[in-house]
N, C-alpha and C positions, 0 to 999 in steps of 0.2 A: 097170545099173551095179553092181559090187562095192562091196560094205561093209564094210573093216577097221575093226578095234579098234585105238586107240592106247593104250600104255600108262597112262593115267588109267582106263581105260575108256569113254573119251567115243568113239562111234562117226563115222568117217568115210570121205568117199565115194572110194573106189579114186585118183580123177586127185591126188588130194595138200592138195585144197583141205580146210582145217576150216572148222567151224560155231559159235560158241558154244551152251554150254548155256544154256537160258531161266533155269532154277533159277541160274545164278552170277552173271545179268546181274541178276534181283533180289537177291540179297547184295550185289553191288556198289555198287546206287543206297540201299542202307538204310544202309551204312557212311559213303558221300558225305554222306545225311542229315543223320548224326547230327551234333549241333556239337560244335566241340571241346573240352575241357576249361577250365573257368574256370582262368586263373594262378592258382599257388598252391594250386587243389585237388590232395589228394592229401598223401601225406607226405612228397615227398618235396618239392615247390613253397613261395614263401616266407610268410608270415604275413598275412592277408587285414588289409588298412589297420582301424587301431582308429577307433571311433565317435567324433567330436571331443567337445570337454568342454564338460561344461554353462555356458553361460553365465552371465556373471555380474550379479545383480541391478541394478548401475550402469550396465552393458554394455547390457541389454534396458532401463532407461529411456531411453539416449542414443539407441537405434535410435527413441523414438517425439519425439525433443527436433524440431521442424523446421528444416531448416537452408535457409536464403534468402543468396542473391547479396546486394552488397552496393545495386544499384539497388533490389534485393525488399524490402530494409531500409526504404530512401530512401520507395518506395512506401506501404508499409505506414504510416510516420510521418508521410507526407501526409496517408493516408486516416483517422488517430484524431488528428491536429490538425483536420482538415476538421468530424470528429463532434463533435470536443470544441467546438468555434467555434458550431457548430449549436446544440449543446445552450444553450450561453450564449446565444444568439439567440433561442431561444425564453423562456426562465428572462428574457430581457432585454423581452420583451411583456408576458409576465402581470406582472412588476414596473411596466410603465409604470399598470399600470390602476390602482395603488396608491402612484402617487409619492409625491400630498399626504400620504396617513396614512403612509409612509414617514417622508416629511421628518421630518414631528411628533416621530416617534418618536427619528431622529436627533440632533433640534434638542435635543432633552430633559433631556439634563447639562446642557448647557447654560445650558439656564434655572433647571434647581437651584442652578448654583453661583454661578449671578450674587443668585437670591433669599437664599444664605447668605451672600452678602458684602453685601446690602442694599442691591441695586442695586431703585430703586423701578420701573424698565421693564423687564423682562428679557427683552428682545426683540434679534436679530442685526440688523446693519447691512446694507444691499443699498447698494454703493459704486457699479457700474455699471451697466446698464441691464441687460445681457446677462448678467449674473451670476447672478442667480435662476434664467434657463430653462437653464444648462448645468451646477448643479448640479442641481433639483430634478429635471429632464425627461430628464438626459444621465448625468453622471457618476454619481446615484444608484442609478438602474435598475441601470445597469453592475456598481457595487458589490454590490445584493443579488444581480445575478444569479449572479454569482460565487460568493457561500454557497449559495443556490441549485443550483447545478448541480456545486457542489463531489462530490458522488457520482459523477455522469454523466462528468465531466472525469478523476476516479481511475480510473476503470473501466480509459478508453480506456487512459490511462496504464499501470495492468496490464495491458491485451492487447497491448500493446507488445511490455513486458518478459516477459510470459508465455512466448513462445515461447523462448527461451533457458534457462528453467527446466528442473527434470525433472518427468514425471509428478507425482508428488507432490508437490511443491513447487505445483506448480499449483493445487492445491485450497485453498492459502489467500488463494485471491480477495475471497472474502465478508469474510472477518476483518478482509484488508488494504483492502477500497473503505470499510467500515462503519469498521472505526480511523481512518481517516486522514481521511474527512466528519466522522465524530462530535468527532474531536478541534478540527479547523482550526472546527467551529462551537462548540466547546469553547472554544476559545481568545477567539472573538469576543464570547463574553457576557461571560464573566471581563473583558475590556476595557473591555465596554460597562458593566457593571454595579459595578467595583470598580476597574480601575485607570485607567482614564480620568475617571471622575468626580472623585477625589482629587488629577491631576495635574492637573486642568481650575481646580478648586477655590484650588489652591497656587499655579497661573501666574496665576487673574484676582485672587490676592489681594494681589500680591506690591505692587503700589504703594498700596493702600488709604493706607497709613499714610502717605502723603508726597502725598496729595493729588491722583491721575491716577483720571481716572473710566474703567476697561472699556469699551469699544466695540470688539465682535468684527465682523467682516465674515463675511460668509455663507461667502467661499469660505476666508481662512485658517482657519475653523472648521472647513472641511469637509478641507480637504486635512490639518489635525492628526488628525481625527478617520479618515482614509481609511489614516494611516501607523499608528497607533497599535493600529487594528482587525485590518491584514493584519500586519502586524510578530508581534502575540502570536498572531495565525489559526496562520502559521506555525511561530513559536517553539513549541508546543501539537503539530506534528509531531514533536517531538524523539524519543517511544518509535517512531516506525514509520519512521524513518528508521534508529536501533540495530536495528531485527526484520531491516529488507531491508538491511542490512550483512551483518547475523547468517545470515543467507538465500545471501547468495551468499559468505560463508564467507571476508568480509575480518576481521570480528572475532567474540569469542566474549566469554560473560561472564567470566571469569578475568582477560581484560587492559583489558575495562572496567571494572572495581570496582581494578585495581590502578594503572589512569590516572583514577582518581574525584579525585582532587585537581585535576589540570591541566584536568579535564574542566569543574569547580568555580570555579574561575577564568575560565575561557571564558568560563563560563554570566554571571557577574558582568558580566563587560565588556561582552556582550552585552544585558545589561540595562541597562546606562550607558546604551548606544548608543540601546535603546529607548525607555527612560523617558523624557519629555515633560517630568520636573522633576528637579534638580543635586541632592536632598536625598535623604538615607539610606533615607526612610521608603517612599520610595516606590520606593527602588532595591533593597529587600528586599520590597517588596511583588512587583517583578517576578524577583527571582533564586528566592523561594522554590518558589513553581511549578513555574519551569524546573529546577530540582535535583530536584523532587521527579519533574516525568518523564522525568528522567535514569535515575533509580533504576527508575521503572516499566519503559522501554524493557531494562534488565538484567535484570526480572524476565520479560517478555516474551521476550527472547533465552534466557534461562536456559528457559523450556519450549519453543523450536523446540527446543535441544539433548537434552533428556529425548525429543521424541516422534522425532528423529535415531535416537538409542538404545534407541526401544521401550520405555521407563522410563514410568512416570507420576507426575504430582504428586498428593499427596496434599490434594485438594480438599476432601474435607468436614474434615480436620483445619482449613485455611485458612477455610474458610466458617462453621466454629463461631467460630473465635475474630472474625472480623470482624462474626458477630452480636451476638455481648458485647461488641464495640469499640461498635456503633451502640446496640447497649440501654443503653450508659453516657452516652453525647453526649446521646441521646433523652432520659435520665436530666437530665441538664444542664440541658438546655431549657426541660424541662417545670417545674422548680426556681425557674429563673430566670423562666419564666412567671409562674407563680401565686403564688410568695412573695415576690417582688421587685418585681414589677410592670414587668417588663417586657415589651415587644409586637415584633411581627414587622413591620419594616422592608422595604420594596425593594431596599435600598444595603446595602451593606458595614456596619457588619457584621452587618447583619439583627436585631439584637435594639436598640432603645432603650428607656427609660423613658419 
């Protein structure tokens, strides 16, 4: 067979048929290979998309906030009512094994303020049969288990609310279950020890002079004494109710110190409502408190807003001057000790002659 040359030089066989060359069939599968250009490479393609922008510090809390359907809610407030019920159930056994010395302890103004109005028996009336086993064995347990378990029961209560927070805000769990036990049992001595004795004192005294002899019954004793103990337990909440205001950003201290009058007045009527007696002394004995942790709960709101702003309060200036607040009281004391002759009391107001 004849072998022409074609004009490339690629040789071929006389009848007309071509061949490829091997060498152009690999250029061609290396060219196939290669991929194509990314868009936009090159100078003359358009601008490769910019890196998106850093997020922002509230943006990356909200991505860790959890967010729950509205049954997950439902769910969720079942299961820390459940825990909270539990906790009281147990806080409600270990109080059974200590009703009697409970009582004791309950029954106790009681008996003080019948011996200062000179009652010669100073002993509660049992009207019905069934009265004694459903305060001392039932409703008392209940009551202490309630202080009792007043930590375990906040707890639940912040892990409620917790998830709606942001990170941060989360970490003041401890502050909020520890303020708000240590207050509500705050509130319960203060009752027990100074304004229930007084108002107990003024109500069994009120007919002395017109000739009506006292005889309390065990249970109106106990149900004044059950309103008067959760009423200021509560009231005693006032600063952590202003912190978790302050917390989820309905109010700041600027328009609470500017509504401190209306706030003042509240706190009064609200005292009306509590106190146990119609007379001044004892209705300043309950407004004073209450104003006074009016003002705490502002000083508390006042540093979430400083630690909002990465600010700090200046503690040890505050912590000097409330050591030479307490070396002057101590000062007082110790005065009215040893020169006076006066001695440390149980009661209000701790010092007599």
């Amino acid at each position: 067979m004849a072998i022409q040359e074609d004009n490339n030089g690629a040789h071929a066989p006389e009848d007309g048929t071509s061949h490829p060359d091997p060498s152009a069939q690999e250029a061609a599968a290396e060219v196939a290979a290669t991929p194509p250009p990314a868009p936009g490479a090159g100078s003359g393609g358009p601008p490769p998309p910019s890196s998106p922008p850093p997020k922002d510090e509230e943006d990356d809390e909200e991505e860790h906030m959890l967010r729950m359907s509205f049954l997950e809610h439902l769910e969720e407030l079942r299961s820390r009512l459940l825990r909270s019920i539990a906790g009281i159930g147990v806080a409600f056994l270990f109080s059974l094994i200590f009703a009697n010395n409970l009582w004791l302890i309950v029954e106790e103004p009681a008996h003080d303020a019948l011996l200062q109005l000179g009652i010669k028996d100073p002993r509660l009336a049992q009207i019905t049969p069934m009265e004694v086993f459903q305060i001392v064995w039932i409703k008392l347990p209940i009551l202490a288990a309630i202080f009792l378990a007043s930590p375990w029961v906040l707890y639940q209560v912040w892990g409620f609310i917790a998830p709606g927070l942001y990170r941060k805000e989360r970490r003041w769990a401890g502050p909020f279950v520890l303020g708000s036990a240590g207050l509500f049992i705050l509130g319960g001595l203060f009752g027990y020890f100074i304004a229930f004795r007084y108002g107990l004192v003024f109500l069994l005294g009120i007919g002395r002079d017109i000739r009506i002899q006292p005889i309390v019954s065990v249970s109106e004793y106990f149900d004044l004494f059950v309103n008067v103990m959760l009423g200021i337990g509560l009231v005693f909440e006032l600063p952590v109710l202003i912190f978790f205001l302050t917390l989820l950003r309905i109010v700041n201290p600027g328009f609470l110190l500017r509504h401190s009058r209306y706030a003042i007045l509240i706190i009064v009527m609200l005292a009306a409502i509590i106190t146990p007696t119609p007379d001044v002394f004892n209705l300043m004995l309950f407004a004073t408190p209450m104003c006074l942790l009016y003002f705490v709960g502002i000083f508390a709101s006042y540093l979430l807003i400083l630690h909002r702003e990465g600010r700090r309060f200046p503690w040890r200036k505050a912590l000097y001057w409330l050591l030479v607040a307490a070396v002057l009281i101590a000062g007082v004391f110790w005065i009215a000790v040893t020169r006076y002759g006066y001695h440390f009391i149980r009661q209000w107001p701790f010092l007599a002659r």
